[in-house]
N, C-alpha and C positions, 0 to 999 in steps of 0.2 A: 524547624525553619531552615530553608537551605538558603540562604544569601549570595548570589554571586555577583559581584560589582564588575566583570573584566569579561570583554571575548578574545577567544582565542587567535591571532592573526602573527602569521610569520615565526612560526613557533615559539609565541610568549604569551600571556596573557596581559593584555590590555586594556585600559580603560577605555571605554566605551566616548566618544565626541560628543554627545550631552547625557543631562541627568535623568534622562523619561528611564522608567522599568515598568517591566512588566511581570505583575502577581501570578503568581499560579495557585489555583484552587486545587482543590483536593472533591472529586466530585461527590464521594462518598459522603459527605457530611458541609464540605461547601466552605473547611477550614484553610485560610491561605497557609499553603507551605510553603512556600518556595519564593523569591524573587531575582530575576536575569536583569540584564539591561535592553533596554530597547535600541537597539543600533539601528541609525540613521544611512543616507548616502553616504557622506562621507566615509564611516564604517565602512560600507563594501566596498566603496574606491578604495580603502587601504586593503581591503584583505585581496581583492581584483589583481592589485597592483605585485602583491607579496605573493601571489600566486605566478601571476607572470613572470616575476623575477626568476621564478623555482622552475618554472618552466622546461628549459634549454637542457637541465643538470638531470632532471628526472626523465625527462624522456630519452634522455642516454642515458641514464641507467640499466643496466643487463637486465632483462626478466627477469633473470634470478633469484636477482639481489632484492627486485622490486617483490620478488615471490617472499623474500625471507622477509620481509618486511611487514606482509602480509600476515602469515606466518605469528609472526610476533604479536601484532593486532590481536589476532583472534586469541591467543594466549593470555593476551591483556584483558579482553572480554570473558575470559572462562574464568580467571580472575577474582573479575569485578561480579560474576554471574549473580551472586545472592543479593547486591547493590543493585541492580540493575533490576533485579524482580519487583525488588522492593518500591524505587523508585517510580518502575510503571505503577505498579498497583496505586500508587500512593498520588500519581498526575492526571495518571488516566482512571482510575475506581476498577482495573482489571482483577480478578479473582487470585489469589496469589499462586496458586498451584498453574492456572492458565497462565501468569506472570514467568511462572518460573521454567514452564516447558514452549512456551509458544515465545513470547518475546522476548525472552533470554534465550533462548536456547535455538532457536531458530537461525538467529542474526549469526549465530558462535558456527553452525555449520556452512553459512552462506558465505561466511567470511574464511572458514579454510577451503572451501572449491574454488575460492579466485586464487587463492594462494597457488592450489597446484595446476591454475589454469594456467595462471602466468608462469608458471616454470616450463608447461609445456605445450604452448599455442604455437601455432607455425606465426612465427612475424613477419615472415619473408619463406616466398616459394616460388619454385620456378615452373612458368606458365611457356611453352613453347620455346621462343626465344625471350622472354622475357621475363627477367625478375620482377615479381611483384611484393612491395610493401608494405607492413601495417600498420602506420604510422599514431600516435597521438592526434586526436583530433585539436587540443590545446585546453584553453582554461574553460574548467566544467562551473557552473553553478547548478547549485542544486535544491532544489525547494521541496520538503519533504513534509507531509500530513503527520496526523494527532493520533491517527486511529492504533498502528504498528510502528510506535515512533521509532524504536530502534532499527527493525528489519528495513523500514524504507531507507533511513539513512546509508546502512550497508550494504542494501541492493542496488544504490549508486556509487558511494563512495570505494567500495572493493573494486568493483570493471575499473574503475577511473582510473584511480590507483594503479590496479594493474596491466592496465592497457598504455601507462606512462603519462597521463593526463595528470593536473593539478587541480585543485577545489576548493569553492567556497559551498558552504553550505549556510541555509537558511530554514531553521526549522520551524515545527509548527507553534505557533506562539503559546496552543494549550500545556506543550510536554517538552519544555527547553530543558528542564534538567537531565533527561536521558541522553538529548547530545550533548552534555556539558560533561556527563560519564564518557562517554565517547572520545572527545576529545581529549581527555587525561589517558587513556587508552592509546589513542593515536601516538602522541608525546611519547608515555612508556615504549611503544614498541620502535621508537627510535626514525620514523617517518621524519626525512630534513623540513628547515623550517619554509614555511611556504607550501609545501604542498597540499599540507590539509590546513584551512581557515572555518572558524567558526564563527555569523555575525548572529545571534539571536537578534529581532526585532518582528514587525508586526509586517504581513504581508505586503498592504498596502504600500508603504514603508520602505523597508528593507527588501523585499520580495520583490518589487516594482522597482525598485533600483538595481535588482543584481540581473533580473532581467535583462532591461532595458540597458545595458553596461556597454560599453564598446568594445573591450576587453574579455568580453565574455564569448568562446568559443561554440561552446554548447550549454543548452539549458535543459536538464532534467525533470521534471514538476510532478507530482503523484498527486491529486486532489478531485477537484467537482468539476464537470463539463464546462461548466460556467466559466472558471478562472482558467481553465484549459484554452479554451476559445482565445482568451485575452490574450493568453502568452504565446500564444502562437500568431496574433496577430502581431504583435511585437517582432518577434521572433522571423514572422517572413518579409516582414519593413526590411529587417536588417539583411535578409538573405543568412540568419544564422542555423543550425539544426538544432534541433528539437525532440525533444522525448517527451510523451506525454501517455500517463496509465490515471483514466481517468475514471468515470461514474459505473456504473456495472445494474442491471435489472436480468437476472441470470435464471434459466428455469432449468428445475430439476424433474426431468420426464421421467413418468413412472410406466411401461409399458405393460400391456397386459399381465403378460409372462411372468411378470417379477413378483421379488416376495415385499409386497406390499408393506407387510409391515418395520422390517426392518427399511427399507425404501425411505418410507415417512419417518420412523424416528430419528436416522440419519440424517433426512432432510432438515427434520426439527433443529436436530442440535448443531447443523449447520449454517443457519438464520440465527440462534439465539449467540453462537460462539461470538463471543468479543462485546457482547450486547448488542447485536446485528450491527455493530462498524465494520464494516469487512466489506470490499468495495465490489469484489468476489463472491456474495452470498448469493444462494440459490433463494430469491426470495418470490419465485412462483415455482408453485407446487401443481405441475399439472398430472392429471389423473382420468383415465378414460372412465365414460361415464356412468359406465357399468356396475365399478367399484366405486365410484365416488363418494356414497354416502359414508361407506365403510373409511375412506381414506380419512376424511372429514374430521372423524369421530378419535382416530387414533391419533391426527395431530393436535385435536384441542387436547387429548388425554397426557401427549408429550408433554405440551408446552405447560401445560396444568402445574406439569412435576418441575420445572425451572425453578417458577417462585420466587425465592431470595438469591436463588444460586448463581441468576447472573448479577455483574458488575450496574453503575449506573451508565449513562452515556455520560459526556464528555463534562459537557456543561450547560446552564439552564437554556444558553440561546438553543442548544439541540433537543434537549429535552421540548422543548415547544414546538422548535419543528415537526418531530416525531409524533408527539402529540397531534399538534394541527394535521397529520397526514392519516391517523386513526381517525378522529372525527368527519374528514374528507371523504375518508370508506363508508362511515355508518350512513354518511349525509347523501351518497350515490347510491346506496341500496344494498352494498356486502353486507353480510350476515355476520356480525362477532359471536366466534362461537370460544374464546380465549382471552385473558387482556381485557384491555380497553384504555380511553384517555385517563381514567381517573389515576390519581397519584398512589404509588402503593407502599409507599412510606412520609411523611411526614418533613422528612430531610434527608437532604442528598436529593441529587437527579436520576432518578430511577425512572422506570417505563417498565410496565408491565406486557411481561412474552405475550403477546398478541397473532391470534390465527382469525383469518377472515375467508369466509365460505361464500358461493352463490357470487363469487369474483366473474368479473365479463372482462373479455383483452383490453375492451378500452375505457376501464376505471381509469382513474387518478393511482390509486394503488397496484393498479396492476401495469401502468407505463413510467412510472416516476421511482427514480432511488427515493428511497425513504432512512436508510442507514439508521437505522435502529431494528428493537427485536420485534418485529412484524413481519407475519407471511400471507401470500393469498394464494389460497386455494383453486385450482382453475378445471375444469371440467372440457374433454375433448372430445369428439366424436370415432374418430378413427388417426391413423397416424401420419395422413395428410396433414389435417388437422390441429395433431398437436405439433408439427414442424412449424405449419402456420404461425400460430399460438406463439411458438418458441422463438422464431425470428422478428416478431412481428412489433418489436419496441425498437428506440434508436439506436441502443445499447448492444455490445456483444464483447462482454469480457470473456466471461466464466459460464457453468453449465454443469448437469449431470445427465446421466441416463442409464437406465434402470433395465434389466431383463434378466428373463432365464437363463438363454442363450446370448453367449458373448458378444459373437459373431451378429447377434441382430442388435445390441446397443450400437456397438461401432456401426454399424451401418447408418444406423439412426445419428449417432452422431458427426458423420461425414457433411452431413445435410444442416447440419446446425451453423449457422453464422457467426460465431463465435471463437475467441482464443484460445480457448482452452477448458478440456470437458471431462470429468471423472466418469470413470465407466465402473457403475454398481461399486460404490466408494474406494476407489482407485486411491491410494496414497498420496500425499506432498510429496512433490519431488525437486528436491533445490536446485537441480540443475537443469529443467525442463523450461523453455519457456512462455514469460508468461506476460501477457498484454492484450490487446483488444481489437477490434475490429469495429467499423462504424464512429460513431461518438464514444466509443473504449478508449478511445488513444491511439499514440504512434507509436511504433517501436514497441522491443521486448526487454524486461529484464529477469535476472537468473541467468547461469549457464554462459556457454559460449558463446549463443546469440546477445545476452546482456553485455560480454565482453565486447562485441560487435558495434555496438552503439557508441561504443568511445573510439572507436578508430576510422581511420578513413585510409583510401588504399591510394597507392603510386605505382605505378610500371615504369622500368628500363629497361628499355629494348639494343641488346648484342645479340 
């Protein structure tokens, strides 16, 4: 049991303004580990406020210094590495080896590319006759999901950071203990006090409050279209800016050319990675209709072999939704040829890897996140067709695309609506970036375009 009675604000740990907490379960078996406090308004007014103060001091701060600090972070993270796998595995049900190389280990490289961003971004350049600026935009809030709890946190609070901005963060109420490692990190690497704040509490809540804040110069949010929508209507009341990386229904096109099989099983274990919480999953598999039977057959055989080997989802309210979104296939007419609703253990929130065949564009499953491990199958006619196909939901995060010839994916994927698109399993690249198009979101993070979201430019014209 990890116990924390205090959030972090103005670099101290402090008692939370009233007594509500919030449990965290352990999905795997459904035991409470953990308890945070539930920080109210007042909580973010204080940490708002402790941010603002820090303000003035940090954003004069030299890159440099702000890079060593960075620097330092990430050194505190590499660290804490084996703490931090652990505690995913143990909030979120993540597999520990996927704990140890994807959510530990991911965050540990995102957070030294801002380090040598900031040491080496132009902050100031000269455009004709004028010098132009690249100032802090000011106090960031930042609302960050359950799924990648630590990478989301450090995909905003690094730019911030290094771009001279201050922060509250507001994490996801499933996996508070991973920012509560965080912030002891922060601390260590010698960040002054104020600049990083931490308020655990419950969206509605705390989330709704750091928002809605006056004090708050920019708000970052990674979640569901749904909450997206909101905070951005917030958000444009106020005339304040807005970053949002939201919902994702991403297809992975398999062109003739390609080698089919590896194609599908890539794509498989692309859907199943994380327990399909990845906002980013290729979770339609389209396939011309040639091969389709064959494709069909190789994905139920994928998914077949998962088994136990994925994590549970989050928690029971997700396990139902997920659920509820299987039954919604079988009840429309997709074919299960993997998976299904039923339970595939007894305890813990588990879902069983799920492939659905005989998928049409406009199921419920083939238009709707579903964020669990579920794929549908989709059948094209030609490559009009699967572009069709491809663009044709509200969503446009992520994407792949498959061929012999290189030169004909990329082409194929010029034509895709989307943010961002692996050509014939292209690597992660931390410094690429990465966000959405459509109901995806606004704005980029990673890289120097993610640097880009926390500043805002001035010209002086001699």
């Amino acid at each position: 049991m990890k116990a924390h009675d205090a959030l972090y604000i103005d670099g101290a740990w402090r008692p939370a303004d009233g007594a509500d907490v919030i449990e965290v379960v352990n999905p795997a078996d459904e035991e409470i580990i953990g308890r945070v406090p539930a920080g109210g308004a007042l909580d973010v007014d204080n940490a708002v406020r402790a941010a603002r103060a820090a303000l003035p001091a940090w954003a004069a701060t030299p890159p440099a210094e702000r890079a060593a600090r960075l620097a330092a972070l990430r050194d505190a993270l590499v660290a804490r590495k084996d703490e931090i796998a652990a505690t995913v595995t143990a909030e979120l049900g993540s597999p520990p080896q996927f704990s140890q190389t994807v959510h530990a280990g991911v965050p540990i490289a995102v957070a030294g590319s801002y380090a040598e961003l900031a040491a080496a971004h132009p902050f100031e350049e000269r455009v004709g006759n004028s010098t132009v600026l690249h100032e802090p935009v000011g106090v960031v809030g930042a609302i960050t999901p359950w799924n990648y709890p630590l990478h989301q946190i450090v995909a905003k609070v690094a730019p911030a950071l290094a771009a001279g901005c201050t922060v509250v963060l507001k994490p996801a109420e499933d996996t508070p203990l991973t920012a509560q490692l965080f912030a002891e990190a922060v601390h260590e690497a010698g960040v002054p006090a104020g600049v990083f704040n931490l308020v655990t509490g419950l969206g509605p809540v705390a989330g709704q409050a750091l928002a809605e804040h006056p004090g708050v110069d920019l708000v970052s949010f990674t979640g569901s279209t749904a909450v997206g929508r909101r905070i951005g209507a917030v958000t444009g009341a106020a005339v304040k800016k807005v970053a949002l990386e939201l919902g994702g229904k991403s297809a992975n096109v398999i062109l003739p050319s390609a080698d089919l099989a590896k194609a599908v099983n890539v794509g498989v274990a692309n859907v199943m990675s994380n327990s399909g919480q990845t906002c980013s999953a290729w979770t339609r598999m389209l396939v011309h209709r040639d091969r389709y039977a064959e494709a069909v057959e190789l994905a139920a055989a994928a998914a077949a072999k998962y088994g136990d080997r994925i994590g549970p989802v989050v928690s029971a309210a997700q396990r139902a939704r997920v659920r509820g979104y299987i039954e919604k296939g079988i009840a429309e007419g997709a074919r299960l040829v993997a998976g299904g609703p039923e339970a595939p253990r007894e305890k813990g929130y588990f879902v069983s890897p799920t492939v659905f065949a005989d998928v049409t564009p406009e199921m419920t499953v083939a238009q709707e996140e579903i964020f669990g491990p579920v794929l549908s199958v989709l059948s094209y006619d030609d490559e009009d067709d699967a572009l069709r196909i491809a663009n044709g939901t509200v969503y446009g995060l992520a994407g792949a695309v498959w061929a012999a010839d290189e030169a004909e994916a990329v082409a194929f994927a010029r034509r895709m609506d989307t943010g961002q698109v692996d050509i014939n399993g292209g690597r992660f690249n931390p410094l690429a970036p990465f966000g959405g198009y459509k109901q995806s979101g606004v704005g980029r993070e990673l890289g120097a375009h993610g640097l880009a979201e926390y500043l805002q430019t001035k010209s002086l014209q001699f």
